[in-house]
N, C-alpha and C positions, 0 to 999 in steps of 0.2 A: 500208813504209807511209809516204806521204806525209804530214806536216804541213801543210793547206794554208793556213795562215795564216801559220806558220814560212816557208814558201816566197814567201810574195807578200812578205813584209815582206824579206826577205833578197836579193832579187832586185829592185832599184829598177831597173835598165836592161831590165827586162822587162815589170814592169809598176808604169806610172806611179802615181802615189799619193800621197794627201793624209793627214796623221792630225789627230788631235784626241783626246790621251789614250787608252783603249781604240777609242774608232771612227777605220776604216781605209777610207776609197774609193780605187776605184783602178778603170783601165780601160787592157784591154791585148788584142791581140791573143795568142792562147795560144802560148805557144813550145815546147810540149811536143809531144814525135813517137811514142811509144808508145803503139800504137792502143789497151789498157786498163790502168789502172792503177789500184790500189786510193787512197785519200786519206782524212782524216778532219778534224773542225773541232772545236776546244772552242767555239765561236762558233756565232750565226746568220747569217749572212747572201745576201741578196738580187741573184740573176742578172739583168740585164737583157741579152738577146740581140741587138746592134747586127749582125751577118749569121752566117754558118755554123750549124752545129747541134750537139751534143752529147747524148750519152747520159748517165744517172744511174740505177745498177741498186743494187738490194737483193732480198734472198732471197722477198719477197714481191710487189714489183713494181718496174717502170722507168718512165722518165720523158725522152721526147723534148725537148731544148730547142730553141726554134726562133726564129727573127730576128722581133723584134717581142713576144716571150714577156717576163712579168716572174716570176719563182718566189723563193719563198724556201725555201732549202733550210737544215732545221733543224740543230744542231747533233748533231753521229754521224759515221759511216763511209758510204761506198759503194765501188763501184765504176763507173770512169770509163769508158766509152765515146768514142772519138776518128775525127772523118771528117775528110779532108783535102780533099774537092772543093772546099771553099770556106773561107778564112781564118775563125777560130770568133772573133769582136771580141766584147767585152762589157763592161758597167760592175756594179761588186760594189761594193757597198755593206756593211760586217762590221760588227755589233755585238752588243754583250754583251749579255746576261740584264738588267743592272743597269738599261742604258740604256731596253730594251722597261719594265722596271718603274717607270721615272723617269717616262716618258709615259703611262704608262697610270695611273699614279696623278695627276698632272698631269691628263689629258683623260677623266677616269673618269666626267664630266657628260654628258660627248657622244657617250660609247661605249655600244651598247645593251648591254640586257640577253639574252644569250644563255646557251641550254642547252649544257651544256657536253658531252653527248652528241652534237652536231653535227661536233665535230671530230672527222676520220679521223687514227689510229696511224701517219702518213706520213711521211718521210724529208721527203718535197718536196711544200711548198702552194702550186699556182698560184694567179697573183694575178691578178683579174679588173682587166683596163685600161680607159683610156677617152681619150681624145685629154686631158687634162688632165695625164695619167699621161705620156704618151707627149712631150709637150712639155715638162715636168718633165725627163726625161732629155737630150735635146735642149739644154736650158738650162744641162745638168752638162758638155756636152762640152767647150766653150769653155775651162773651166779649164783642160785637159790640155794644151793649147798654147797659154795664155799665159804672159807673160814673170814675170808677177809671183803664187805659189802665195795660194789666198785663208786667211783666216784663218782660227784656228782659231773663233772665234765664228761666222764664215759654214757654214765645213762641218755645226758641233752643228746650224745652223740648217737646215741642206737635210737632214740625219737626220730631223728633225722633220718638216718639209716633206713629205716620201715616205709617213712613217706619217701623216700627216694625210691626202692624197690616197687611202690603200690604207683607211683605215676610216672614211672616209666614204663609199666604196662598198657598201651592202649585201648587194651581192654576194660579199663576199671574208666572209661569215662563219665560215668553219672559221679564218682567219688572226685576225680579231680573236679567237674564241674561245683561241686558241693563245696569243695574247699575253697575254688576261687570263687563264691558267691558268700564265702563267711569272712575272706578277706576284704570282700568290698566294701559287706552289708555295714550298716553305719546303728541302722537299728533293727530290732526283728518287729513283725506283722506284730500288733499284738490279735488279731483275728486269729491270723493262723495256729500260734500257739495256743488257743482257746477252744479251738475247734478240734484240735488234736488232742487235748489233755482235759478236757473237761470232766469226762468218765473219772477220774481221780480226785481220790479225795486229797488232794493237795491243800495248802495254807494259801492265802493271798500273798503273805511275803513268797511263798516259794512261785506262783505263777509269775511276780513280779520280775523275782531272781531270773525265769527264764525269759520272760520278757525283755531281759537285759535293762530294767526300768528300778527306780525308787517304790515302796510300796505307794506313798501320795502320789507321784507322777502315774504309777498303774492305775489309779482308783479313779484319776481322770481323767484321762486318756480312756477308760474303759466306760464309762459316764457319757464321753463325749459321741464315742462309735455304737454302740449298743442302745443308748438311752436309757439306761438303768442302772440300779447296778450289781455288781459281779454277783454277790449273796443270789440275789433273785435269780440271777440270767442262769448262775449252778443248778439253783434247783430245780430250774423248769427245764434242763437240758437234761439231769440226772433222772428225771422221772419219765419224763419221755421217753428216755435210753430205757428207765427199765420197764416199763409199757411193751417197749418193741421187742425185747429181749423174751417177756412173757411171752408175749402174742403170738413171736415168730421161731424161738429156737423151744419152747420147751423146757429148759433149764430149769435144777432145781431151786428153789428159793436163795437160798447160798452164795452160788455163783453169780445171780442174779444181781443181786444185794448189792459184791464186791465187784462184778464188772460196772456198774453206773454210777461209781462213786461213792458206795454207802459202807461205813465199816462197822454201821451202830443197827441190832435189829428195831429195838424200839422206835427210835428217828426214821428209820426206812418206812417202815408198818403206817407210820403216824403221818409222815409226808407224803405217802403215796393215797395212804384214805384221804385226805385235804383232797388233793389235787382231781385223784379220783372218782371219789366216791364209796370207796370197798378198799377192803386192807388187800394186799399183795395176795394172800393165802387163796381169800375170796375172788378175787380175780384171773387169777387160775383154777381154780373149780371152775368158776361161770366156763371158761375157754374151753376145759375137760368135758363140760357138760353141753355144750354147743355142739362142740363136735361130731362126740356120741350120738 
């Protein structure tokens, strides 16, 4: 399971990059050859697609990215979809929870009032553009190949800059609701993000991380809601998931594997005979053979 904010920062000859405390831009052509791979972010941040395309799937839906698109993809898991007919360029924009809370308490005059049932359950909020938006970026490029990196008081400012242009469009109301509901939140569900990420093979410190929680304060809190704990409740969600995946898309073993959390074949094979009865392999036969 990828770290992808671990990756961009640890990888400066791949993808260029500016910081300023927690916020991180940066713009790079993707160096990555594995057509899917699972990834996850304790962060939000913001895609802009300068040419090729990219995939972003979760168990509920996906999300085409395409040249000219702007999204913000929330903080969590997915899985990566990768196409090679055209180099995938783009400018990421990463910042924290604190910072969305820094501006939204700062610009809380000029931000409407919205119902907070407007925003959708989503991984990924596209952002509605507008040639202001689209020159904004345009205006980002220039840093990445000048001689001299801009300061850390310019970058805070082009942060600000981006959310200024993205809510003042009326349009983008599921994103400003998003932000004004991560301003308020004091803590996240931990249900929610469990139900969303579970498919991944994540660490407990890292569900914690996004739980906004200590590892001990997740492990009880997670004891207390579930009745169990996390170990078990993964695996009996992870085999289910790949039960249904079998039953109902077909998929090769492979994908299988890596969409329900599993990144090992052995432990896959062995946990699904437990649970099941029949290894993964034989379970799909039987289903080929029913069918026929």
């Amino acid at each position: 399971m990828i770290n992808y904010i671990s990756l961009l920062k640890s990888n400066p000859q791949y993808f260029r990059q500016f910081t300023c405390r927690e916020l991180l831009f940066l713009s790079y052509d993707c160096p990555v050859k594995q057509t899917k791979l699972a990834k996850w972010s304790e962060y939000n941040y913001f895609y802009y697609v300068l040419s090729g395309q990219k995939a972003l799937h979760t168990p509920r839906k996906s999300w085409l990215l395409t040249a000219g698109t702007l999204s913000l993809v929330k903080r969590g898991a997915c899985l990566v979809e990768q196409f090679f007919g055209e180099p995938f360029c783009i400018v990421v924009f990463v910042l924290p929870d604190s910072f969305i809370s820094r501006f939204v308490v700062s610009n809380k005059e000029q931000l409407p009032v919205i119902n907070a049932s407007s925003v959708k359950d989503d991984l990924v909020l596209p952002v509605k553009t507008n040639d202001m938006l689209h020159k904004f970026y345009e205006s980002i490029l220039p840093y990445f190949t000048a001689n001299t990196p801009p300061s850390e008081k310019l970058i805070e400012l082009k942060f600000t800059e981006l959310l200024i242009h993205i809510v003042n469009n009326p349009e983008n109301v599921e994103l400003i609701t998003y932000m004004q509901e991560v301003a308020a939140q004091k803590s996240v569900m931990l249900e929610h993000v469990m139900e969303a990420n579970f498919p991944y093979n994540l660490t407990l410190g890292e569900y914690a991380t996004l739980c906004n929680r200590s590892l001990s304060s997740f492990k009880r809190d997670f004891q207390t809601i579930y009745k169990t704990t996390p170990g078990r409740w993964l695996l009996k969600k992870r085999l289910e998931r790949a039960e249904q995946l079998l039953t109902a898309t077909g998929k090769p073993l492979p994908d299988v594997m890596l969409e329900s959390g599993f990144e090992n074949q052995a432990h896959f094979s062995k946990a699904f005979k437990a649970y099941f009865g029949c290894s993964p392999a034989n379970y799909k036969r039987t289903l080929l053979h029913d069918v026929a």
